[in-house]
C-alpha positions in Angstrom: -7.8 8.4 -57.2 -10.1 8.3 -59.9 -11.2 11.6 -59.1 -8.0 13.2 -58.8 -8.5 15.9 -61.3 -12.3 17.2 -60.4 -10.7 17.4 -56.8 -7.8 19.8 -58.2 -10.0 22.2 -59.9 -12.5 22.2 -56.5 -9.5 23.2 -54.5 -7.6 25.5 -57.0 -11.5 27.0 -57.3 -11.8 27.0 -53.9 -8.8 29.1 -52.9 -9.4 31.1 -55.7 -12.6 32.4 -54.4 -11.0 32.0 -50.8 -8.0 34.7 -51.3 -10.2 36.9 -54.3 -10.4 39.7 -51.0 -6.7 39.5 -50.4 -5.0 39.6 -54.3 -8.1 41.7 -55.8 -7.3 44.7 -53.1 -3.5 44.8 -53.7 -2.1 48.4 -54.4 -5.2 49.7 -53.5 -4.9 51.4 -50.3 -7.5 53.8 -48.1 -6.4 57.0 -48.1 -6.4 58.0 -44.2 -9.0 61.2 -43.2 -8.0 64.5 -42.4 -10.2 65.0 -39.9 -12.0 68.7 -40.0 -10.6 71.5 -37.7 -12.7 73.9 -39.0 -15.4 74.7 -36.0 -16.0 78.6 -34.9 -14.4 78.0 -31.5 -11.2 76.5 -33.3 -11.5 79.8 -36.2 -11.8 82.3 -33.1 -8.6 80.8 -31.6 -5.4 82.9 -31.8 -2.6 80.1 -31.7 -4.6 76.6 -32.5 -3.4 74.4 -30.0 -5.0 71.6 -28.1 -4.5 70.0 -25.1 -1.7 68.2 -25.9 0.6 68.4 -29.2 -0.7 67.3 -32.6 1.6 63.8 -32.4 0.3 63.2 -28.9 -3.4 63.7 -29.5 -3.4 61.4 -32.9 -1.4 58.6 -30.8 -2.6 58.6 -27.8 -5.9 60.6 -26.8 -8.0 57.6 -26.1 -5.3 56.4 -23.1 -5.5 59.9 -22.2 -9.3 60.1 -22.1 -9.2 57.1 -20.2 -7.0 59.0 -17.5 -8.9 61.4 -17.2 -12.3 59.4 -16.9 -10.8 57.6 -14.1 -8.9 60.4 -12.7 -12.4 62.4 -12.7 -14.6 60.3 -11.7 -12.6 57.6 -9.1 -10.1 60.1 -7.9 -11.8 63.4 -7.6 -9.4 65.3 -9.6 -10.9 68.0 -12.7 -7.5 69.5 -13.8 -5.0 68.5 -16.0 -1.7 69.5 -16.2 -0.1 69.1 -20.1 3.1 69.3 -20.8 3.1 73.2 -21.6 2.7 73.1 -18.0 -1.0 74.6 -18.9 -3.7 73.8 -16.6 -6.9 72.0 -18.4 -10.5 70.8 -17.4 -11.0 67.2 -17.4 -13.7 66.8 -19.5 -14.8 65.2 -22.6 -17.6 67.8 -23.4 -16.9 71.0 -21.9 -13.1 70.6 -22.9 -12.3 68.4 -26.1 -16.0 68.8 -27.8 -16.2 72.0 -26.9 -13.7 73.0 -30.1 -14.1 69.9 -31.9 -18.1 70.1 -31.8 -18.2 68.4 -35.5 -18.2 64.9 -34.0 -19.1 63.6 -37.9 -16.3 65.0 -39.6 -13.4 64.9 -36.6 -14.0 62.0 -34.3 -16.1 59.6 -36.8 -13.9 60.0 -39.9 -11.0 58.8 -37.7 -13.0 56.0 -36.1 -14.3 54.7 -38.9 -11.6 54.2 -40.9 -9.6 52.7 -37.9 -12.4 50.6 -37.5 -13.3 51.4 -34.0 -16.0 52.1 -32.0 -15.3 54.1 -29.4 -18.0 53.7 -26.2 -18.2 57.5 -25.0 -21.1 58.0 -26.7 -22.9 55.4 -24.4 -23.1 58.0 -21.6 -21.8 61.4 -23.0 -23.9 63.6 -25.6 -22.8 64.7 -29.0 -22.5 68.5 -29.3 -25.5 68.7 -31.2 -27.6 66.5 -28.9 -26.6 69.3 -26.3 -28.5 72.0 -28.4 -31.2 69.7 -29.0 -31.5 69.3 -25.2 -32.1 65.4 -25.7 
């Protein structure tokens, strides 16, 4: 126990160094992205609505792209029915990107900051690889 002291700095360095990410952030919060509405499609609209409301699609549009992926592609089915009793397109790029074509400033500012990466883009194009014609 000769030692005693040199082994209570090392740890109280240690930790130190350990939790610095944790105590050196505190009050400092991200503010969250308001993600861009501001496309030509969206500016031409007379009442800007989407598929769903506002609450729905910020809460729960991946669950709902999901649905529609399998509901497409297993099931056969192409129309949605929302809960305006509106009938909608099942589709990622002729429906959702075809108003929200700024995948940068909508979809990305979002996912980044939630820290997600969403797999879409494995098989789907971005609008502007679709004028490319990649």
């Amino acid at each position: 126990m000769y030692d005693a002291n040199k082994i209570l700095i090392g740890l109280a360095i240690f930790l130190g160094l350990m939790t610095y990410p944790v105590w050196s952030g505190l009050g400092r919060a991200v503010q969250a992205p308001k993600p861009e509405i501001d496309t030509p499609i969206i500016q031409k609209m007379p009442e800007k609505k989407c598929v769903e409301n506002t609450h729905f699609m910020k809460t729960t549009h991946m669950q709902l792209i999901n649905e529609w992926r399998d509901d497409a592609l297993r099931k056969g089915e192409r129309e949605y029915t929302n809960a305006r009793g509106e009938k909608v397109l099942m589709s990622l790029q002729l429906t959702c990107m075809n108003c929200h074509s700024n995948k940068d400033k909508f979809c990305d500012s979002c996912h980044n900051y939630a820290g997600v990466n969403p797999y879409c883009w494995d098989c789907h194009l971005t609008p502007k690889q679709m004028k490319e014609g990649i």
